[in-house]
C-alpha positions in Angstrom: 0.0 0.0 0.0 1.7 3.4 -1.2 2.1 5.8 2.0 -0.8 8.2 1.7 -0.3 10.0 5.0 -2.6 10.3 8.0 -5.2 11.7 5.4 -4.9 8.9 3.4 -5.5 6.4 6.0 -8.8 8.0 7.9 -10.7 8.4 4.5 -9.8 4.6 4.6 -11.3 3.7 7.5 -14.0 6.5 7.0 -13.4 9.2 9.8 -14.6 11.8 7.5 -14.8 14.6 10.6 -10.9 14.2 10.0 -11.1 14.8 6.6 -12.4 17.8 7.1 -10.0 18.8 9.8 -7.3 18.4 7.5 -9.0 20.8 5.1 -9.1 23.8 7.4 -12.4 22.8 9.6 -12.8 22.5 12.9 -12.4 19.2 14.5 -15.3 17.3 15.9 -14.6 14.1 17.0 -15.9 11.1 15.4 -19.2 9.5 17.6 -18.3 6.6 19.6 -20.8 3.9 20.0 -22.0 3.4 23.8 -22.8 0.1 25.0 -24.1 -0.6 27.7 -21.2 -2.7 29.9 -22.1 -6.3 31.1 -20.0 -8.9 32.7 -19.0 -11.9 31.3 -20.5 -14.9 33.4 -18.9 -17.9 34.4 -21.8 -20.5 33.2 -24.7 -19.7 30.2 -27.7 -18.4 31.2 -31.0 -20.3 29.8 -33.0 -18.1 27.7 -35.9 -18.5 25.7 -35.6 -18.0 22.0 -38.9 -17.0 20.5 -37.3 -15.8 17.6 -35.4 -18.9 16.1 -33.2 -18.5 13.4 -32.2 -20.4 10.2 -28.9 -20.6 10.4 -29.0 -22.0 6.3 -30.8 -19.0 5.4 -29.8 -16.0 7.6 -31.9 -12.7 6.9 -30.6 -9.5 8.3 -34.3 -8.7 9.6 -34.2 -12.0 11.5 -30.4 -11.8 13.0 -31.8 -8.5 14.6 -34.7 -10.0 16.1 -33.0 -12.9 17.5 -30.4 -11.0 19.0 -33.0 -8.7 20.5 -35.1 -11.3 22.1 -32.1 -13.0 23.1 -31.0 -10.0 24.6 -34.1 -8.8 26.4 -33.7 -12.0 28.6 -30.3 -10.8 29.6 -30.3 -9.2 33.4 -26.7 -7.7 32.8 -28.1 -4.7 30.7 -29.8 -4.0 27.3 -29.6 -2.2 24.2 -32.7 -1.3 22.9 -33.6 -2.8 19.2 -34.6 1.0 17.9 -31.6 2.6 15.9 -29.9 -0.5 15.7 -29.0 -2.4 12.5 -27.1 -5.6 11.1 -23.8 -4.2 9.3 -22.7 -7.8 8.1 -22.5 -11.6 9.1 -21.1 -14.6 7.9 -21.7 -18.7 8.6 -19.0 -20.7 9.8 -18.2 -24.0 10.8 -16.9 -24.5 14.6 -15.7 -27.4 17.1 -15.4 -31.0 15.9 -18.9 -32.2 14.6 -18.6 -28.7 12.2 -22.0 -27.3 13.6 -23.4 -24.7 12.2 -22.4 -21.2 13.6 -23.2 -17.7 12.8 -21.2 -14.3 13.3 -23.2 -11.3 12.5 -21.6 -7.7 13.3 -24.0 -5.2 15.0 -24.9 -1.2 14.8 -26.4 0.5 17.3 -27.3 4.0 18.4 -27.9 4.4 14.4 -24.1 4.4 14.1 -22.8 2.5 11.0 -20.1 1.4 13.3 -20.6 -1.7 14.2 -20.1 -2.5 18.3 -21.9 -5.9 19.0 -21.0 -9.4 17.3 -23.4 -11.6 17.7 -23.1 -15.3 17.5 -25.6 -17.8 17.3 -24.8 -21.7 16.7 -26.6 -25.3 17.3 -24.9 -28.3 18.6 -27.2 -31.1 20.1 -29.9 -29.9 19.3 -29.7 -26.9 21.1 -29.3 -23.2 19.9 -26.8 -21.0 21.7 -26.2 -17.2 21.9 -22.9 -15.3 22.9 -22.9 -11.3 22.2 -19.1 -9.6 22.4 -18.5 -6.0 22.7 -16.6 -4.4 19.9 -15.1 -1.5 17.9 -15.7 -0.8 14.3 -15.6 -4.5 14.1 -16.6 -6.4 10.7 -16.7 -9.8 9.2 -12.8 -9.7 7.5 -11.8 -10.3 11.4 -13.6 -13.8 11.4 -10.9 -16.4 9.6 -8.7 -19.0 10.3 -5.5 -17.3 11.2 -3.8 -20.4 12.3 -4.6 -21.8 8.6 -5.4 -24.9 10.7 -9.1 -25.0 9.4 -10.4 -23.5 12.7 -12.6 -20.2 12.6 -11.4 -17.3 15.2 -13.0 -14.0 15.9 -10.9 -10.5 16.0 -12.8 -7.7 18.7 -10.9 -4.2 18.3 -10.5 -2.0 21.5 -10.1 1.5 20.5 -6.3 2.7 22.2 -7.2 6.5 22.5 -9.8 8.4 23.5 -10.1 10.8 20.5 -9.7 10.1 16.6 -9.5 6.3 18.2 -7.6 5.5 14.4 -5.7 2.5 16.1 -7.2 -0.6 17.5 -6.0 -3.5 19.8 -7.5 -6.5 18.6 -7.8 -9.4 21.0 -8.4 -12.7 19.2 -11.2 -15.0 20.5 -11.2 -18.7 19.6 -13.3 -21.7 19.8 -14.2 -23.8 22.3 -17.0 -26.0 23.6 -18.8 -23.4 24.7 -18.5 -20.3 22.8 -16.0 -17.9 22.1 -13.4 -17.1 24.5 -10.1 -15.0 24.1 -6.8 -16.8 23.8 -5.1 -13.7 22.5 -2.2 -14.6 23.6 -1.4 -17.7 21.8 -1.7 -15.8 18.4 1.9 -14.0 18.8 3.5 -15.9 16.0 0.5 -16.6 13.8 -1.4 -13.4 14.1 0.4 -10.2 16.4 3.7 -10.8 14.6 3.1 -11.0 11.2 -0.2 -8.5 10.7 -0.6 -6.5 13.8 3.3 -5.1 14.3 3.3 -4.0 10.7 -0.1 -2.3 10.9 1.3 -0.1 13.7 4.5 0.4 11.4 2.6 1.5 8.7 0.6 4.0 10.9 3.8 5.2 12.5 5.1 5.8 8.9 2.2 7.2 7.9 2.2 9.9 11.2 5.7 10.7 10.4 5.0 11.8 7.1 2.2 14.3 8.1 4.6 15.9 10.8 7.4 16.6 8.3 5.4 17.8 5.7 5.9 21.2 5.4 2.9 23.8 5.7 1.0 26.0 3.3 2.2 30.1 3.6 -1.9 31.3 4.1 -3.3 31.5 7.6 -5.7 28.6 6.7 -3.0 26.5 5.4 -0.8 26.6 8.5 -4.1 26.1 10.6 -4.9 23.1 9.3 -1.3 22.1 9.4 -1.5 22.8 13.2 -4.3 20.4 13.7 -3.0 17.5 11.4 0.3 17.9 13.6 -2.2 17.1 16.4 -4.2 14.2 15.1 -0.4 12.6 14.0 1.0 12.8 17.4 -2.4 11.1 19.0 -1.8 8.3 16.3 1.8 7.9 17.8 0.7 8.0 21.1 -1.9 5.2 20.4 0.7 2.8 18.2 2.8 3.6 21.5 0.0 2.0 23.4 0.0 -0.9 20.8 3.3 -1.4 20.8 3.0 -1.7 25.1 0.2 -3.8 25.0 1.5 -6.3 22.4 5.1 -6.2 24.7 2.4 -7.7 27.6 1.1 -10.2 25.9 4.3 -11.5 24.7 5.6 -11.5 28.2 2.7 -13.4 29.2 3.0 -15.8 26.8 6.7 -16.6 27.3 5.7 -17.0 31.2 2.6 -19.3 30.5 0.6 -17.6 33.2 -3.2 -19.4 33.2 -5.8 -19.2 30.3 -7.0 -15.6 30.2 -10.3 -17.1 28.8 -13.2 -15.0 29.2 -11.2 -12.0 30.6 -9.0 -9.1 28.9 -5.3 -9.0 29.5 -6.4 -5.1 29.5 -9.5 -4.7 32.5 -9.7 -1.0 31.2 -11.2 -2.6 27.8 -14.4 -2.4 29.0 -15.3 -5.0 26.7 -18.8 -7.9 27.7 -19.4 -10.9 26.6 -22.8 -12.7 27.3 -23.4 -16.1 26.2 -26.8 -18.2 26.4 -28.2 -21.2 25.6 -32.1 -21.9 24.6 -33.7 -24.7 24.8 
């Protein structure tokens, strides 16, 4: 990918409010999504599931409406159904019999950014539910990045508290009941090879921007001024990257326990819910 600057990269990833910045306007920063913050439990909660879905034959209508009478059983919290919208979902396969699973990726708050992925899959007859809590997540973060034929899921964490243009990604794989995060057994296969470059690139892309030298008119040099700003915050959150990924390679030297269900990173404010329905 040629170097296209800071510019370059948010038009990518479609934070047009700093577009505009870069043009002379005033910053506003982008809309977060809010979620509302749950715990993750220990053992599944039985839930009804009056809206059953055909996992051969998803529908975006009926993802939504499973999810929200799935969720409406949930004591932990609740995002109302109004505003909210399925961005994209794909079927996979997952554990040893291959059951049928579903990923589907979640607006809310009318945001087209999506901040729920919700899985659904049966196995014995039974249909199960587990909802994570995400950042601008999307179906390209659910493959096999081991290339060992198993599916795993990618859940972004936003690093600063601003533009929020770099993620921390935690990787969630597969097991007998659900998803749960294993991030740190993905150094080699997955941290290494894509997430270490990303943050090169983005440091690259920051550097640029800062030496670039400024336009002669007081509007030029303004907007100069504030792309100096929005390239130092991307430093400082591929400094937080870099910190973070440092962790979880010390922790996976050590081989503390499992971190299964839990972020290496408590600030994450992250939730994951899981359910099954009889």
């Amino acid at each position: 990918m040629k170097a296209a600057g800071i510019r370059g990269v948010m038009a990518a990833i479609g934070l047009a409010s700093l577009l505009t910045a870069c043009d002379g306007v005033v910053v506003t920063s982008p809309v977060m999504v809010c979620v509302t913050k749950a715990k993750a439990t220990a053992e599944p909660a039985v839930t009804r599931a009056q809206a059953p879905l055909d996992l051969n034959k998803p529908e975006p209508n009926a993802i939504l409406a499973a999810w929200a009478d799935w969720a409406s059983h949930q004591d932990d919290g609740f995002v109302e159904p109004a505003g909210c919208s399925v961005d994209s979902f794909k079927a996979i396969r997952v554990g040893d019999e291959k059951d049928e699973a579903l990923v589907a990726f979640l607006n809310v708050n009318c945001q087209a950014d999506p901040a729920i992925i919700f899985v659904v899959w049966q196995a014995q007859g039974k249909v199960n539910y587990q909802e994570l809590g995400t950042e601008r997540g999307h179906k390209e973060g659910v493959r096999d990045l081991r290339g060992d034929g198993k599916i795993e899921i990618i859940v972004n964490t936003a690093l600063g508290d601003g533009f929020a243009a770099v993620y921390w990604p935690d990787v969630y794989e597969w097991s007998s009941n659900g998803f749960v995060m294993k991030s740190k057994d993905y150094i080699q296969s997955y941290y290494v090879p894509e997430y270490l470059p990303e943050l090169s690139r983005m440091i690259g892309y920051a550097m640029e921007d800062l030496d670039s030298s400024p336009g002669e008119s007081k509007e030029q040099i303004e907007a100069a001024k504030r792309l100096r700003a929005v390239s130092l915050e991307v430093l400082a959150e591929c400094q937080e990257g870099l910190k973070r990924l440092a962790a979880l390679s010390q922790k996976s030297e050590r081989g503390q326990e499992s971190e299964r269900g839990q972020s290496a990173f408590p600030a994450d404010n992250r939730k994951a819910r899981t359910a099954r329905a009889d």
